[in-house]
N, CA, C and O atoms as CSV, one atom per row, in Angstrom:
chain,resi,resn,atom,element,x,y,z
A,1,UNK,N,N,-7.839,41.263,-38.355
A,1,UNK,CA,C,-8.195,39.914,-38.755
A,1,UNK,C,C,-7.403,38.926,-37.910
A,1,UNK,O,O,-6.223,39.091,-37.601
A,2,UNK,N,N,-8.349,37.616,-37.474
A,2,UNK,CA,C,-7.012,37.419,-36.182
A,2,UNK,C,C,-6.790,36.055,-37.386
A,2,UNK,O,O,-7.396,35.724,-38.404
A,3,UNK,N,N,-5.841,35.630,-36.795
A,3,UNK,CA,C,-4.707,34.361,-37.494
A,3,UNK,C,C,-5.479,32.818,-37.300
A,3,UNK,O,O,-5.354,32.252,-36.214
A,4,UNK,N,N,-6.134,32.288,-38.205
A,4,UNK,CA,C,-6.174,30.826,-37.243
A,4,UNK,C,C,-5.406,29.575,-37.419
A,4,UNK,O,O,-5.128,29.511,-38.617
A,5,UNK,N,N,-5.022,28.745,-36.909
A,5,UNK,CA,C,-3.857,27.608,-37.082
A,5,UNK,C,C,-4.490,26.566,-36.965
A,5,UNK,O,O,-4.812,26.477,-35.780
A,6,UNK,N,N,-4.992,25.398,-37.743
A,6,UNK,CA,C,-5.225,24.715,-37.455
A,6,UNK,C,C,-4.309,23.450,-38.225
A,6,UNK,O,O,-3.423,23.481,-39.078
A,7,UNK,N,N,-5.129,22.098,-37.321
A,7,UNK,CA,C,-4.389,21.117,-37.799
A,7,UNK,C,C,-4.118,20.990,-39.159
A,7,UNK,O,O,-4.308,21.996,-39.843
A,8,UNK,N,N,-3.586,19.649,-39.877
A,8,UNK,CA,C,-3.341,19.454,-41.344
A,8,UNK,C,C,-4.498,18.975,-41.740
A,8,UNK,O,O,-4.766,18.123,-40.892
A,9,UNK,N,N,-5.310,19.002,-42.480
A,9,UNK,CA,C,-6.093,18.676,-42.967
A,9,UNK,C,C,-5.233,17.834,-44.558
A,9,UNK,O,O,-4.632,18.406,-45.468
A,10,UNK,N,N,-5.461,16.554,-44.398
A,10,UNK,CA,C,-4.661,16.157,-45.829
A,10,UNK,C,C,-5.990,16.428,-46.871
A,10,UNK,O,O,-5.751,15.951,-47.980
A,11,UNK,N,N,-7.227,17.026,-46.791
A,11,UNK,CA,C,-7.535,17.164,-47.875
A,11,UNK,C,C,-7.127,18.346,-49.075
A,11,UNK,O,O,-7.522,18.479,-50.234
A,12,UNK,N,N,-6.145,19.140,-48.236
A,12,UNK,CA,C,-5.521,20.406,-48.699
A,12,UNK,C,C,-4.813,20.033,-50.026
A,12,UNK,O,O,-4.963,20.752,-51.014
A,13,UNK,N,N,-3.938,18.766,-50.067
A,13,UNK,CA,C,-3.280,18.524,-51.126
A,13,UNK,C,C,-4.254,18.592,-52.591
A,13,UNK,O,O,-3.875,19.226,-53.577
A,14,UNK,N,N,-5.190,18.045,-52.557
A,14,UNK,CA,C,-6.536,17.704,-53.373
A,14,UNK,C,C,-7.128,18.547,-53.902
A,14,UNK,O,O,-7.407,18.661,-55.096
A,15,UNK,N,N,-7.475,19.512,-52.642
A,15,UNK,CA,C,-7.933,20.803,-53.295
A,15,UNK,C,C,-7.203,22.210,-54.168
A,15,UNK,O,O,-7.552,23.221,-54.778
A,16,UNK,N,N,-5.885,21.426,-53.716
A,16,UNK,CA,C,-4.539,22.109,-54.056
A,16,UNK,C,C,-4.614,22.302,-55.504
A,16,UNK,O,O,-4.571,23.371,-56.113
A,17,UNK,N,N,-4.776,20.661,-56.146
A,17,UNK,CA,C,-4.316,20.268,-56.838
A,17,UNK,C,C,-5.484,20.417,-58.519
A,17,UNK,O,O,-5.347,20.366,-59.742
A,18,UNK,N,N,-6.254,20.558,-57.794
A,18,UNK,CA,C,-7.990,20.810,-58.359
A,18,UNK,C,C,-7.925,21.907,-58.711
A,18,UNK,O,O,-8.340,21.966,-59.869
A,19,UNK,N,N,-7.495,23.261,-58.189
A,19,UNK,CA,C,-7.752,24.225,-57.929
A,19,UNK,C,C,-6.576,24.451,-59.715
A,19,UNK,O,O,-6.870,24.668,-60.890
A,20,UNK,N,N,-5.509,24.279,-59.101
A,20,UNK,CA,C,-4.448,23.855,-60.390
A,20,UNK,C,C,-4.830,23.937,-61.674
A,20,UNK,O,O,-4.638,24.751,-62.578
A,21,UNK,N,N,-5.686,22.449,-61.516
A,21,UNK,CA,C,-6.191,21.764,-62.591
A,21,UNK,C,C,-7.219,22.751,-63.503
A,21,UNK,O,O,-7.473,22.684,-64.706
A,22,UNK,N,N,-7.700,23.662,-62.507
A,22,UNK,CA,C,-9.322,24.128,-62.943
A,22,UNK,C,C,-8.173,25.798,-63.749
A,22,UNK,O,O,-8.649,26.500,-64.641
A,23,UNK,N,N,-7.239,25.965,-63.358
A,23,UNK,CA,C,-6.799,27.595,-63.471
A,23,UNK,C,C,-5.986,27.162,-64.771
A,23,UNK,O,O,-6.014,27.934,-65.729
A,24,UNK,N,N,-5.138,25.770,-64.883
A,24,UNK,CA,C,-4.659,25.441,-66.160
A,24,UNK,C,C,-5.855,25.463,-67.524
A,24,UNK,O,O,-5.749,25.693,-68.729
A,25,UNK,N,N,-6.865,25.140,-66.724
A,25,UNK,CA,C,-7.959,24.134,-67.721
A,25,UNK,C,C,-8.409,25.778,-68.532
A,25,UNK,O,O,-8.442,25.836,-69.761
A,26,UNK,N,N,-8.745,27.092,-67.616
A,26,UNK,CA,C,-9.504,28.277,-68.213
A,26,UNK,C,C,-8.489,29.076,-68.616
A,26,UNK,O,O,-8.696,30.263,-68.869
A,27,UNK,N,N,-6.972,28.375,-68.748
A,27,UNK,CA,C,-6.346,29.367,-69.443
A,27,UNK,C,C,-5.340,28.578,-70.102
A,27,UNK,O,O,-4.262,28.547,-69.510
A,28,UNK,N,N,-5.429,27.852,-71.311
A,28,UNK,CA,C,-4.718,26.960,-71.192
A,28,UNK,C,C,-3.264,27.925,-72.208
A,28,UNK,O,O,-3.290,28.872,-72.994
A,29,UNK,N,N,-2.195,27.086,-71.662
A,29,UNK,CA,C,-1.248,27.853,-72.801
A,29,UNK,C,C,-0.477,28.766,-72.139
A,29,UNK,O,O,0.503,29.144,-72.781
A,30,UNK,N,N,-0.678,29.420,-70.618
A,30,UNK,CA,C,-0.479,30.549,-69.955
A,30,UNK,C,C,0.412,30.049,-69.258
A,30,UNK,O,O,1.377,30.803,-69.134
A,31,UNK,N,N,0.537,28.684,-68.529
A,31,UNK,CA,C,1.306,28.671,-67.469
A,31,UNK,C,C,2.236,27.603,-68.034
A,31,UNK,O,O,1.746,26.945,-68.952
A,32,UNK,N,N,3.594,27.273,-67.635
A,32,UNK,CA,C,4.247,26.293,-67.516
A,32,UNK,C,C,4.028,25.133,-66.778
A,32,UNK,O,O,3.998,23.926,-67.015
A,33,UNK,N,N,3.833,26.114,-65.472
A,33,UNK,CA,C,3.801,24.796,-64.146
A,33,UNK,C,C,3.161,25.718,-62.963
A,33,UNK,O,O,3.521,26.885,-62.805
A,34,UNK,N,N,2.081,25.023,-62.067
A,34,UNK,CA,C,1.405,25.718,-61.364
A,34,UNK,C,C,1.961,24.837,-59.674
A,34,UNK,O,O,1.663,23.657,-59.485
A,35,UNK,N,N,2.666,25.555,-58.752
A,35,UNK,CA,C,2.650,24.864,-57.786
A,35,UNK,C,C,2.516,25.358,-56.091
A,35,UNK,O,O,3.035,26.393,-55.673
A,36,UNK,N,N,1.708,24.388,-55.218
A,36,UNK,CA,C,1.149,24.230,-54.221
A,36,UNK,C,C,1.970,25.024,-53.657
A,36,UNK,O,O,3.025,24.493,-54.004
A,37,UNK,N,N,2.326,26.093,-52.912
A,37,UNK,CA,C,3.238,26.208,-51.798
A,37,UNK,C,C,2.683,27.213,-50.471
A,37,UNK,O,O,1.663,27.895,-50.572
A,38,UNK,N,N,3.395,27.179,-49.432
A,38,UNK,CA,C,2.704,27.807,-48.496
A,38,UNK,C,C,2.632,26.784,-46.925
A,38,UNK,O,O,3.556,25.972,-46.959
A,39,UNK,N,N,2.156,26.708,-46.195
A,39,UNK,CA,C,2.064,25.921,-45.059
A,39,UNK,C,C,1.073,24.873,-45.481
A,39,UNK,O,O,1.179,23.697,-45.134
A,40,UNK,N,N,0.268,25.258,-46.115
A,40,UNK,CA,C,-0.772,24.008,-46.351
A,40,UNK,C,C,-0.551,22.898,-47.369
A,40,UNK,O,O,-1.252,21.934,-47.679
A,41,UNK,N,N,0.918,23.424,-47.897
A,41,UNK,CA,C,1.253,22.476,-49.006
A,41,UNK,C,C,2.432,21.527,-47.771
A,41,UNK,O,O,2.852,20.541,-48.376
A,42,UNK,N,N,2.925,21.571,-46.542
A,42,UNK,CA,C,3.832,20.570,-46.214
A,42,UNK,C,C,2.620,19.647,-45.291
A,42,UNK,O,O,1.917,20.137,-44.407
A,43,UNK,N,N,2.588,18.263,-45.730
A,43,UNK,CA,C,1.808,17.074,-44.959
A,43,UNK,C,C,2.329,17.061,-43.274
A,43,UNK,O,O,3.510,16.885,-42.975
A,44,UNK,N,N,1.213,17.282,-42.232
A,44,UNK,CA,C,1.447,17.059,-40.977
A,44,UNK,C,C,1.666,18.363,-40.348
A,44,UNK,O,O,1.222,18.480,-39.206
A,45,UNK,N,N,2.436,19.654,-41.022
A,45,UNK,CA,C,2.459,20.913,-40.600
A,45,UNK,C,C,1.122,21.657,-39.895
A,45,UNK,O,O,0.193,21.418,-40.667
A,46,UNK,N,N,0.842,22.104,-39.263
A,46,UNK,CA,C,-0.327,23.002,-38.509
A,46,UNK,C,C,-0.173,24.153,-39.798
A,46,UNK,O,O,0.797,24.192,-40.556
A,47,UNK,N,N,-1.112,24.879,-39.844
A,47,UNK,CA,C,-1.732,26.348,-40.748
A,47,UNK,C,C,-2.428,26.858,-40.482
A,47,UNK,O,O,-2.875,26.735,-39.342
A,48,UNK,N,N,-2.849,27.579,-41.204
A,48,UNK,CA,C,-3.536,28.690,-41.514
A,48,UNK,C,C,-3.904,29.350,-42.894
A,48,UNK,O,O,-3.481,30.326,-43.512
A,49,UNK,N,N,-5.439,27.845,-43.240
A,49,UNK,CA,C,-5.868,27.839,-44.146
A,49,UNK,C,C,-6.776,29.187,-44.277
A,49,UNK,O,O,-7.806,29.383,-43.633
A,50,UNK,N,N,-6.240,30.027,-45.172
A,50,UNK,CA,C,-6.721,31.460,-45.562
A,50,UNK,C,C,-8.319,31.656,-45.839
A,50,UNK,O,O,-9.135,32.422,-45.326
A,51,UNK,N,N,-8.428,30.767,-46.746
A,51,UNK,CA,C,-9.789,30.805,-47.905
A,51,UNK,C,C,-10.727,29.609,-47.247
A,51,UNK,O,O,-11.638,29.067,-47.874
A,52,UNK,N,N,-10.346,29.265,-45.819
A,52,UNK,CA,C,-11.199,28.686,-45.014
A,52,UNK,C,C,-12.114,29.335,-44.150
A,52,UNK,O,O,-12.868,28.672,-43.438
């Protein structure tokens, strides 16, 4: 599988955050705190958005 890097996309934070929202929402009660981390969570960093 080869690696791809691309720029920041700031819509990453959003979908980050949605994604969150939607995994709190179908389980509620389960989590404390759900958080972003990884390369696509620092603003301006290059990545390698996985599930792209």
């Amino acid at each position: 599988m080869a690696i791809r890097v691309t720029d920041h996309d700031p819509s990453w934070a959003e979908r980050a955050a949605t994604a969150c929202d939607d995994v709190t929402a179908a389980l509620p009660g389960v989590f404390d705190a759900i958080e972003h981390i990884g390369s696509t969570a620092v603003p301006g960093l290059a990545a390698n958005p996985s599930s792209t």
